[in-house]
C-alpha positions in Angstrom: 0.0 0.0 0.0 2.8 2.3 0.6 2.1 2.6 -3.4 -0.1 5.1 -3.4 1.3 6.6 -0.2 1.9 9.4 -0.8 5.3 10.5 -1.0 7.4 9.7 2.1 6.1 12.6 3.5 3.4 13.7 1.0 0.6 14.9 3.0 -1.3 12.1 1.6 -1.4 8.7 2.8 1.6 6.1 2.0 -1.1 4.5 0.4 -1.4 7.6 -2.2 -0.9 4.8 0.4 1.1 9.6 0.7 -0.4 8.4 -3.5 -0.7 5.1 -6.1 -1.2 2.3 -4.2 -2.9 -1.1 -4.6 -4.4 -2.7 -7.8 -6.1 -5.7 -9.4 -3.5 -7.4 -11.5 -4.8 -7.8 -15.1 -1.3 -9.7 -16.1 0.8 -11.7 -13.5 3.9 -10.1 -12.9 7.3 -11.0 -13.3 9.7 -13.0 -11.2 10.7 -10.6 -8.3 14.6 -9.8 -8.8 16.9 -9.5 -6.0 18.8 -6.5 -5.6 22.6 -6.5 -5.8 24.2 -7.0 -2.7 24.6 -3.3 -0.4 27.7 -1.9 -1.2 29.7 -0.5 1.6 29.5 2.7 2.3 31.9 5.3 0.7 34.6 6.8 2.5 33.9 10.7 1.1 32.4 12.6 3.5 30.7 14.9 1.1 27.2 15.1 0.4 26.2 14.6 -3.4 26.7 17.5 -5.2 26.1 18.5 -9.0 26.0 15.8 -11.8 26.1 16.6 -15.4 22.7 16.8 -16.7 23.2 14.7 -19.6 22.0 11.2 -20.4 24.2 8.4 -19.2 24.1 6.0 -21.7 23.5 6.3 -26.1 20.2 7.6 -26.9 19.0 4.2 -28.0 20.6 2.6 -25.0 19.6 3.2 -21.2 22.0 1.0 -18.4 20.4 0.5 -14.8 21.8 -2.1 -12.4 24.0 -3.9 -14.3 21.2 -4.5 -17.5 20.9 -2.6 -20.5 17.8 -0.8 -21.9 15.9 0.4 -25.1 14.9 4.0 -24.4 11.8 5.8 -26.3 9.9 8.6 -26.0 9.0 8.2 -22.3 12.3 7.4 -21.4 13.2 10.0 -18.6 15.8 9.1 -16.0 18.5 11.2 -14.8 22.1 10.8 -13.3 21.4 12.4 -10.3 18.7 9.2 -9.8 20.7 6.7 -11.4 23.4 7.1 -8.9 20.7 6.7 -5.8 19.7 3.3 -7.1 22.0 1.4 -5.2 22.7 3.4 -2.1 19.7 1.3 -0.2 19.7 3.6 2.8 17.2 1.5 4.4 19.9 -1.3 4.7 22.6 0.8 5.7 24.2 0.2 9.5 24.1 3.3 11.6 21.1 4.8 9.5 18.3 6.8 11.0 16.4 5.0 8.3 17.7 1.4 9.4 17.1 2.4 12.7 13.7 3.2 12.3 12.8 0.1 9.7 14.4 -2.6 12.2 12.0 -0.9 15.2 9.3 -1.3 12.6 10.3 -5.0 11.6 10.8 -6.2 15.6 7.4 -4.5 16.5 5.6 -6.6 13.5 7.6 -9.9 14.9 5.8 -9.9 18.4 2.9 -8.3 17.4 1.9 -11.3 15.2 3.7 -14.5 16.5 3.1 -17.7 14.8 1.7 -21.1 16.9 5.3 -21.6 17.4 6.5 -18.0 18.5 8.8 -17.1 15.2 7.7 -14.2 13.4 4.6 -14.6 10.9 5.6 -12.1 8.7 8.7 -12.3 6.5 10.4 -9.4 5.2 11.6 -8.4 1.6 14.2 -5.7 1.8 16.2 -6.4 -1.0 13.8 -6.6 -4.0 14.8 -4.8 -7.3 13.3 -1.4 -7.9 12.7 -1.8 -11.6 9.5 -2.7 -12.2 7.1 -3.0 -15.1 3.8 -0.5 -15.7 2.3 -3.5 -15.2 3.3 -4.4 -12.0 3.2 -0.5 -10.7 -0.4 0.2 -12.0 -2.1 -2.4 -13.6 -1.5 -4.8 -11.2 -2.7 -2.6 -8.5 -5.7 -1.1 -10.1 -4.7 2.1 -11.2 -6.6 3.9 -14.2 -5.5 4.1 -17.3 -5.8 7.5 -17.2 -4.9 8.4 -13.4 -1.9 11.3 -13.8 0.2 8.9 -11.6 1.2 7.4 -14.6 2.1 10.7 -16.5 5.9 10.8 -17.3 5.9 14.4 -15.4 5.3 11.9 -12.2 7.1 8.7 -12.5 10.7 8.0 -13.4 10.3 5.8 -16.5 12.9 3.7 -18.2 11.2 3.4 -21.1 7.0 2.8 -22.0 7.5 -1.0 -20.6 9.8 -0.6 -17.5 10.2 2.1 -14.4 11.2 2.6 -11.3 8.6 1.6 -8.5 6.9 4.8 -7.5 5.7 2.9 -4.5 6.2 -0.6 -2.6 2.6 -1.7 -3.0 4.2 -2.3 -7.0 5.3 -6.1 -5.4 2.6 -6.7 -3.2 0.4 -9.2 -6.4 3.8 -11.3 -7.1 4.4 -12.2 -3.3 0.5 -12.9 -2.8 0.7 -15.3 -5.5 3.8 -17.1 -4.3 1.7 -18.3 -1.2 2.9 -15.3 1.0 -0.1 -14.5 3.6 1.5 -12.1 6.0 4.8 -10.1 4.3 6.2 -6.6 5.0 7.6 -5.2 1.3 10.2 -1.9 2.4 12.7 -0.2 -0.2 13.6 2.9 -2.1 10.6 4.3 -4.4 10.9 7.2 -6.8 9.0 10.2 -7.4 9.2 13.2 -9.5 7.8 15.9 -7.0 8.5 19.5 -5.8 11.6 20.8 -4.2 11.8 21.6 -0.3 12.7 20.4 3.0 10.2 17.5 3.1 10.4 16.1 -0.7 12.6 14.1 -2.1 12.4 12.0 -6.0 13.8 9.3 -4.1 12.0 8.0 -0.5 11.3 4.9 1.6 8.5 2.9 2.0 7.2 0.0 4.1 4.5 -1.8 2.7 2.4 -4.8 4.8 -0.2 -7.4 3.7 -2.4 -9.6 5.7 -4.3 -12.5 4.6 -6.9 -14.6 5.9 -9.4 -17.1 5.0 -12.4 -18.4 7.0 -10.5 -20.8 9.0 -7.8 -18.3 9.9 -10.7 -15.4 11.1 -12.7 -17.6 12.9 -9.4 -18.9 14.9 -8.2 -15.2 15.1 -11.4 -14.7 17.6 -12.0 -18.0 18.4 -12.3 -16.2 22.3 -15.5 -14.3 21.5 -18.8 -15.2 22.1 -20.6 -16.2 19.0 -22.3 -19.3 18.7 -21.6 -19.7 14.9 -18.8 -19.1 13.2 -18.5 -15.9 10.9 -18.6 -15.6 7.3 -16.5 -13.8 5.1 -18.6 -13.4 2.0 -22.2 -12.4 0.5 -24.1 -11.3 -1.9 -24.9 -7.5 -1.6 -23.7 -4.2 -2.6 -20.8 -2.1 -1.6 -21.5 0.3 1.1 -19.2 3.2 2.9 -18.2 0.7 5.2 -17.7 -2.1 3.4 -17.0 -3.6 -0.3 -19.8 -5.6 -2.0 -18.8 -9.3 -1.3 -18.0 -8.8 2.3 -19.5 -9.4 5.1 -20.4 -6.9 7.9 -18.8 -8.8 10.5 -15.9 -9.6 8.3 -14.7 -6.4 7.9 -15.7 -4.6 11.7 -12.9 -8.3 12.4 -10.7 -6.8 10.1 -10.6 -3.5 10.6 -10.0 -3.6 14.4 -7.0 -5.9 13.7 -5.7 -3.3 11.2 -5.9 -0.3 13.5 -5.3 -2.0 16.4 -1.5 -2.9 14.7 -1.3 0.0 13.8 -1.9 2.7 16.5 -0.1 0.2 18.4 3.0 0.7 15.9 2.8 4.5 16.2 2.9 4.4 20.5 5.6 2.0 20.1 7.6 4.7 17.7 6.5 8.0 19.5 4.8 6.8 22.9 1.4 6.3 24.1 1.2 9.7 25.1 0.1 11.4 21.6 -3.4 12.4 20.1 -4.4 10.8 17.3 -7.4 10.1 15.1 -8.5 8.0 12.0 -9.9 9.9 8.8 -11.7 8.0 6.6 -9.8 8.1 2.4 -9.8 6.6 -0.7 -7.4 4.3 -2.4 -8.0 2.3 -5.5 -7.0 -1.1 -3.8 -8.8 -0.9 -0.4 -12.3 -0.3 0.6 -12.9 0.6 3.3 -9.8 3.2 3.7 -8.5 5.0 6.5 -4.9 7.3 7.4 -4.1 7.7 10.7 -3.2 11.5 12.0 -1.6 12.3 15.0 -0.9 15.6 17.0 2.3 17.1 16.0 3.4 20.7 16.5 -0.5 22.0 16.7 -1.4 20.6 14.0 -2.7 17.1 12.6 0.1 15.1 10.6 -0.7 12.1 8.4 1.7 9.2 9.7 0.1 6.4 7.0 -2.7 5.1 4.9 -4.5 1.8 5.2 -7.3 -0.3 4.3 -9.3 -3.7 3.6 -7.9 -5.0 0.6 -10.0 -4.9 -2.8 -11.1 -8.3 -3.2 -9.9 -8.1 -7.0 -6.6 -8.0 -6.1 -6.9 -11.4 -4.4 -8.7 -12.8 -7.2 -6.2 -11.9 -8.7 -3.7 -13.1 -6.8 -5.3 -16.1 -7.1 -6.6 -16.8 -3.2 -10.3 -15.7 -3.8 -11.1 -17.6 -0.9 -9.2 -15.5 1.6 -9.8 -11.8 2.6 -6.9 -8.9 4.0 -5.7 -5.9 5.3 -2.6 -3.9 3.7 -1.0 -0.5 4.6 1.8 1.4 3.8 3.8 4.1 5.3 6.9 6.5 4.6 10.4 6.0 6.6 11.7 9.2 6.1 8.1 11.1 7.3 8.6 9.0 10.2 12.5 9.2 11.0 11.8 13.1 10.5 9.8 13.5 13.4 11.0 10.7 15.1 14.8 12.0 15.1 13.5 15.6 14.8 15.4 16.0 11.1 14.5 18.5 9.5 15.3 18.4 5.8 14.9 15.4 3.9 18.1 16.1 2.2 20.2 15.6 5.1 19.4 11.0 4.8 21.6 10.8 1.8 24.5 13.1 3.4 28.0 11.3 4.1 29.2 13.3 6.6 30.3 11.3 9.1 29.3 14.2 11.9 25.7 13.2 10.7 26.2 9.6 10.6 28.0 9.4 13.7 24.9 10.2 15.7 23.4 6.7 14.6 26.0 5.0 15.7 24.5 2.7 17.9 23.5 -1.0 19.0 20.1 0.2 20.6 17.8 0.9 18.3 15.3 2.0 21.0 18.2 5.1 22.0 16.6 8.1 22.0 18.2 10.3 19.7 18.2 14.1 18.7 19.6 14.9 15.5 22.0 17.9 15.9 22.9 20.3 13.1 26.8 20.0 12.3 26.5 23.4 10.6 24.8 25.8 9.4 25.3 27.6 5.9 23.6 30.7 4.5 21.8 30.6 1.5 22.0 31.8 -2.0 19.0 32.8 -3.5 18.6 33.4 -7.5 15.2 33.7 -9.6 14.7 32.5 -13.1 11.3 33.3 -15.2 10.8 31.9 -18.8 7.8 32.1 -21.4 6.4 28.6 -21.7 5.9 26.8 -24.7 3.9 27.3 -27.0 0.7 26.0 -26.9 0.7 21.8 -28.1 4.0 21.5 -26.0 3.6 19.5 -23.3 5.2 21.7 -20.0 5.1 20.2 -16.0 6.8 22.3 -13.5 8.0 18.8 -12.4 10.0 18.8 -15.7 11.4 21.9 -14.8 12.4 20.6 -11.0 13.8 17.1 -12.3 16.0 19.3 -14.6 17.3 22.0 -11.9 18.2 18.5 -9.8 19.7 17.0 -12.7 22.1 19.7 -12.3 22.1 21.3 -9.0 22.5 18.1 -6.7 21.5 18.5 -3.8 22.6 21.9 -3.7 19.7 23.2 -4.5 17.7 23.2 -1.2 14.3 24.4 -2.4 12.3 25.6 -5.9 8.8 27.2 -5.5 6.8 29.2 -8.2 6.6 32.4 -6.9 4.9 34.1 -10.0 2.8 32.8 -13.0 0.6 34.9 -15.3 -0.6 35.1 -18.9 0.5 37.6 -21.3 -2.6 39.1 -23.4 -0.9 41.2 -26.2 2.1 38.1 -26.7 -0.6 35.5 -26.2 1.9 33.7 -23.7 2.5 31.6 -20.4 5.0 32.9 -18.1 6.2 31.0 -15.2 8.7 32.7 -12.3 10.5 30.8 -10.1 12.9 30.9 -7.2 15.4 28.9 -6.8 17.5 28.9 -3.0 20.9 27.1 -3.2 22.6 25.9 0.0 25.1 23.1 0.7 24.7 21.3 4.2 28.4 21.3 4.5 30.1 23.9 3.6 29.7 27.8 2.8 27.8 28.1 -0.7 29.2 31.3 -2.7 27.0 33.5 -4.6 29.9 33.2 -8.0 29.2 29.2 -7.3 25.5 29.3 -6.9 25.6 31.7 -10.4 27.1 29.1 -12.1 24.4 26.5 -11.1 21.6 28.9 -12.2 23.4 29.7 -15.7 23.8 26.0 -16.4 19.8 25.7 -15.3 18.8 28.7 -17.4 21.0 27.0 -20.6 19.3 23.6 -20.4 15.8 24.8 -19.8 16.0 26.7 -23.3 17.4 23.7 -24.5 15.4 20.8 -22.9 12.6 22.6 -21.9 12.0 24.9 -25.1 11.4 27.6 -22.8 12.5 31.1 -23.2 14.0 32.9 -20.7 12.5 36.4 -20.3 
């Protein structure tokens, strides 16, 4: 579910589960291909900073982990997201990400025990992001025509494979290898704005529940019904629950769902917090919830859930057997968790930021602390659009300035837009702040960003810069 989650920290839910999420396969998916093994870290200490924005590879020719590619027309990956693919911060020691994901892992291990006492949910950490459209949308019940699927917002290797936009993208292909309860968590890619809490490259944990009759009835084999309950019927679907279900099915399921889950939440931040469920909508669940919590003075989406379409396990070919999924965003979580303020700062080397992970307790209470602090540099850029029939997405425009600007670039917000009567065009302003988060940023080197930006925007873009 963490598919259609929204982004990491999207203000939607992971499931958007913060946004695409779960779908009916229409075709079964591929094998599920196991990442290369983590490398080790690097020994530079310096944060990512600008990479040529030029293709890597021939423009018939894309490569991505090891394996070569046709490109086409949709064909839209950078070098600044190439070189993320196999960094798997998740897995790394002595990450606030890996920290967090092991305290999520652990919690899921007691909460659900088998008859036996081992862990009933296994964990896939390692699995490939490239995917096909198939297994990202199709599979999951997205619309042909939902914008998730719009190269402005999905990294595409070309009009057959991408990179996962969300977790949910594997959820079909474990179901129908006879997995019942699995948690899915790994890098996802996004093309999105550019501030302190987005990212076009985030981390996800995605869980799945399955049970059939035999399996409910024995979940609350302690109540006090004199029959046993049924999972299915003939009716119609309702706000509170989809057409073949049963009432009592899904009231079973959903206070197994939240009931893991809130518990999850006081495990991460205490039992001490406000919280509250809002009901939502996600292609692949009905009913839908997020869960909100108090943070600040104001109400913060932690992660979306739901009951799990019953398509989708037709599909998966257990029709007998009804579930729960959600999904949810490590860095939202590490963020407030860690109180970390830019999202930037999980893919920094510095070992005064690493350093403060350090540690075999992954129940320490830690404070991130700034190592420094560097002022910014701040340049704007407008440009007419193109002209009408060219396709323009101000996420075009952000991939492009983080093509070339790294992770220098700390944020990009459109600060003006208006249409020109008399010249019949579009103009779009925006500002652009430039600030490294490890050393002092000059104005002469932020300049040189911004001309390079304003020279491939003409270019690429076919904008033209006012």
């Amino acid at each position: 579910m963490a598919g259609l989650l929204r982004h990491g920290l999207r203000a939607a839910s992971p499931f958007s589960w913060p946004t695409p999420g779960l779908k009916a396969v229409r075709h079964r998916c591929g094998p599920i291909r196991p990442a290369p093994p983590v490398p080790a870290r690097a020994s530079s200490s310096q944060t990512p900073g600008p990479i040529p924005a030029h293709p890597p590879a021939s423009s018939a020719q894309i490569r991505v982990q090891e394996r070569d590619y046709p490109t086409d027309d949709w064909t839209n990956l950078t070098p600044q997201i190439l070189a993320r693919l196999d960094r798997r911060l998740h897995l790394q020691a002595g990450h606030p990400l890996s920290l967090i994901r092991r305290r999520i892992v652990r919690y899921m291990y007691d909460k659900f025990p088998n008859y036996r006492g081992h862990p009933l949910f296994s964990v896939h950490d390692r699995l490939s992001p490239v995917v096909t459209l198939a297994q990202n949308y199709d599979a999951l019940l997205v619309p042909p025509q939902h914008p998730s699927r719009k190269p402005s917002d999905s990294y595409y290797i070309n009009r057959t494979w991408m990179l996962r936009a969300h977790t949910s993208a594997h959820q079909i292909e474990l179901i129908q290898m006879g997995l019942d309860n699995f948690l899915v968590v790994g890098d996802v890619y996004r093309r999105d704005a550019i501030d302190a809490s987005h990212y076009p490259v985030f981390h996800q944990v995605e869980g799945v529940r399955l049970l059939d009759a035999a399996g409910v009835n024995a979940r609350w084999a302690g109540s006090l019904r004199d029959t046993p309950i049924q999972l299915f019927e003939a009716g119609t679907e309702k706000p509170h629950k989809q057409a073949g279900h049963t009432v009592d099915a899904t009231q079973l399921l959903e206070w197994e769902l939240k009931d893991c889950l809130l518990g999850l939440i006081r495990d991460l931040f205490g039992s001490d917090l406000q919280y509250r469920w809002v009901d939502a909508y996600f292609p692949f669940t009905h009913p839908s919830w997020e869960l909100e919590i108090q943070y600040q003075g104001q109400w913060m989406e932690m992660l979306g859930c739901g009951i799990m379409r019953q398509e989708l396990l037709h599909q998966g070919g257990v029709p007998e057997k009804i579930g729960w999924a959600f999904g949810l965003g490590l860095e939202r979580l590490a963020m407030k968790l860690y109180e970390i303020p830019d999202i930037r700062i999980f893919w920094s080397q510095d070992s005064g930021f690493l350093s403060q992970f350090q540690t075999d307790d992954i129940d320490q209470v830690i404070k991130y602390k700034a190592v420094s602090k560097y002022p910014q540099c701040i340049n704007d850029i407008s440009f007419w659009l193109p002209q009408e029939g060219s396709e323009y997405s101000s996420n075009d425009f952000f991939d492009l300035v983080r093509s070339i600007g790294g992770d220098l670039v700390e944020q990009v917000v459109l600060v003006d837009s208006f249409y020109h009567e008399k010249k019949q065009k579009h103009s779009h302003c925006y500002r652009i702040v430039y600030r490294s988060t490890e050393k002092t940023l000059t104005q002469e080197e932020a300049n040189e960003i911004h001309k390079h930006i304003e020279n491939q925007a003409t270019s690429r873009l076919k904008v033209q810069i006012r």
